[in-house]
FIDRENKE-61209 format. One record per residue (C-alpha): x, y, z. Coordinates in Angstrom, 2 decimals. Example, Ala and Ser with C-alpha at 12.3 -4.5 7.8 and 13.67 -1.06 7.14 Angstrom:
<atoms>
{u->12.30&v->-4.50&w->7.80}
{u->13.67&v->-1.06&w->7.14}
</atoms>
This chain:
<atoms>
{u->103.11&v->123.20&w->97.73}
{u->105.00&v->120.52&w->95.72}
{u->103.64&v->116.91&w->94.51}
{u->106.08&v->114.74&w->93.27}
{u->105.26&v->110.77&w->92.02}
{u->107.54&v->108.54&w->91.62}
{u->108.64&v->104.78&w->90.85}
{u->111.19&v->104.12&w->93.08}
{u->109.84&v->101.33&w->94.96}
{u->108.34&v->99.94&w->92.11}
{u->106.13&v->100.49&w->88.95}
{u->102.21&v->102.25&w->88.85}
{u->99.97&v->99.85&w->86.96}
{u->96.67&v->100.14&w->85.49}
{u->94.20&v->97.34&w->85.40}
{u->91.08&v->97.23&w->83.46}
{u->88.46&v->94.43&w->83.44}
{u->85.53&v->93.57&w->80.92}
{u->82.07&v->93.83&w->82.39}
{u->78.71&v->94.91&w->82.92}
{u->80.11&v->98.16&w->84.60}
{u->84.17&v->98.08&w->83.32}
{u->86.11&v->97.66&w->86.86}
{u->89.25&v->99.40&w->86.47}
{u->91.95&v->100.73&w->88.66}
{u->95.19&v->101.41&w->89.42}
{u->98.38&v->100.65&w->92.14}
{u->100.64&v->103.21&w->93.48}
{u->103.83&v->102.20&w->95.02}
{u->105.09&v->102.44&w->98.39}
{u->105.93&v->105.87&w->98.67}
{u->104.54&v->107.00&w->95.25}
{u->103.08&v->110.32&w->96.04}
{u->104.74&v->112.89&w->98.32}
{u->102.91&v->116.21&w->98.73}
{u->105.09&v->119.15&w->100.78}
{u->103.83&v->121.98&w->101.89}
{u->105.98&v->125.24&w->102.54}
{u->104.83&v->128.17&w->104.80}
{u->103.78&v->128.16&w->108.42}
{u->102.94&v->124.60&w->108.66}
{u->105.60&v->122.69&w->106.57}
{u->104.14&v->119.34&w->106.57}
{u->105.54&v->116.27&w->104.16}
{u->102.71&v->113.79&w->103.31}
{u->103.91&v->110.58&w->101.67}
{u->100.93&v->108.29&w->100.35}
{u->101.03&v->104.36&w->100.46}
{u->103.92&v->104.39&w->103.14}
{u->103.98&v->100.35&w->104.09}
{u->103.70&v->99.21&w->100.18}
{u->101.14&v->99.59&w->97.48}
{u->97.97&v->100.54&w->97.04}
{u->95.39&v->99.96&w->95.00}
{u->92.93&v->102.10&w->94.34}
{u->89.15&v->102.10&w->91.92}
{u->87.92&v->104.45&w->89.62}
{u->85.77&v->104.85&w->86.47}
{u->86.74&v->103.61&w->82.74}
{u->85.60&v->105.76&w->80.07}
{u->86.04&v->104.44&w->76.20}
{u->86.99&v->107.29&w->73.92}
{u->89.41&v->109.18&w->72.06}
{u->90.94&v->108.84&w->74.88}
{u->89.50&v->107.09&w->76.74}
{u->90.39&v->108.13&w->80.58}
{u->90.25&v->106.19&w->84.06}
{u->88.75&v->108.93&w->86.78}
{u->89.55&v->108.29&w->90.25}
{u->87.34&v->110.04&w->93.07}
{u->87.73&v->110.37&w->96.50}
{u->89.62&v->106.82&w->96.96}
{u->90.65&v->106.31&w->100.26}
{u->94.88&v->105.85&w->100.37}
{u->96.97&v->105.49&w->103.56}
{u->99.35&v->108.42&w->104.68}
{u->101.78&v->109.70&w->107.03}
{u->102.89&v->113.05&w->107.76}
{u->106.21&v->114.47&w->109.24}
{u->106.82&v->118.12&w->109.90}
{u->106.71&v->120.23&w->112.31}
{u->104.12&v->122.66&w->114.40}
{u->100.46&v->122.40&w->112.98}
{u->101.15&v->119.38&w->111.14}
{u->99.04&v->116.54&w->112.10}
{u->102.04&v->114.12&w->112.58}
{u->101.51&v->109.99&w->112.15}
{u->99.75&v->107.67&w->110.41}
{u->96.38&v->109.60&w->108.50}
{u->94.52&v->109.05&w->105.55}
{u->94.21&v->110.84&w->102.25}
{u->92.02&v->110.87&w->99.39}
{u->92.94&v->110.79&w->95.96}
{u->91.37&v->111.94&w->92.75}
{u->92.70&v->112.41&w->89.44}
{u->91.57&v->111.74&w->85.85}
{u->93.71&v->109.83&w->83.61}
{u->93.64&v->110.17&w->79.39}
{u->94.79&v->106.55&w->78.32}
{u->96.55&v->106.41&w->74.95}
{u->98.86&v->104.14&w->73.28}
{u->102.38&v->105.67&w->73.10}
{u->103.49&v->103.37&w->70.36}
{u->100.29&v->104.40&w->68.00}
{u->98.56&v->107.47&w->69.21}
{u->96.23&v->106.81&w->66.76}
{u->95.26&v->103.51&w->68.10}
{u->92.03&v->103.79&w->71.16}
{u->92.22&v->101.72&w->74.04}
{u->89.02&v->100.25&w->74.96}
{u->87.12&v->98.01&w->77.24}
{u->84.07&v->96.30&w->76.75}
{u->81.84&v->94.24&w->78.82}
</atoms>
């Protein structure tokens, strides 16, 4: 199995808002996630087909701090051939991002409600 990301129909962005819990989040392209699968059932699964989605998770302050995403809900389709579930589906993503400023490493990123 590969997973590639990619920007080529446009940028992934993070969003974080102050609060009393932090809301944070972030948008994958159209298209910014294909998963292949190689074996008997050689299935292609591309994530936000139409356009972007965006998708919540959980903002952590630290050193990093880190946005965790669980089980959000992201439209799909697959292509292949025999056994693959062909059409329009839905995935899940999770994935836990460390947040640090490239131009000062040193530097922490937080939000605060």
């Amino acid at each position: 199995m590969t997973v590639t990301a990619n920007a080529a129909n446009g940028v992934w962005t993070l969003s974080a808002q102050n609060g009393a819990p932090v809301t944070a989040g972030f948008t994958i392209p159209k298209g910014g996630v294909v998963l292949k699968t190689s074996g008997f059932a050689s299935c292609t699964i591309t994530a936000s087909p139409a356009g972007p989605t965006t998708v919540d998770g959980t903002w952590t302050n630290g050193a990093p701090s880190a946005l965790a995403i669980s089980g959000a809900p992201v439209p799909a389709t697959v292509t292949g051939g025999f056994l693959c579930p062909t059409g329009n589906q839905s995935a899940t993503f999770t994935a836990t991002y460390r947040i640090t400023d490239t131009t000062d490493p040193a530097q922490q990123i937080t939000v605060t409600g």
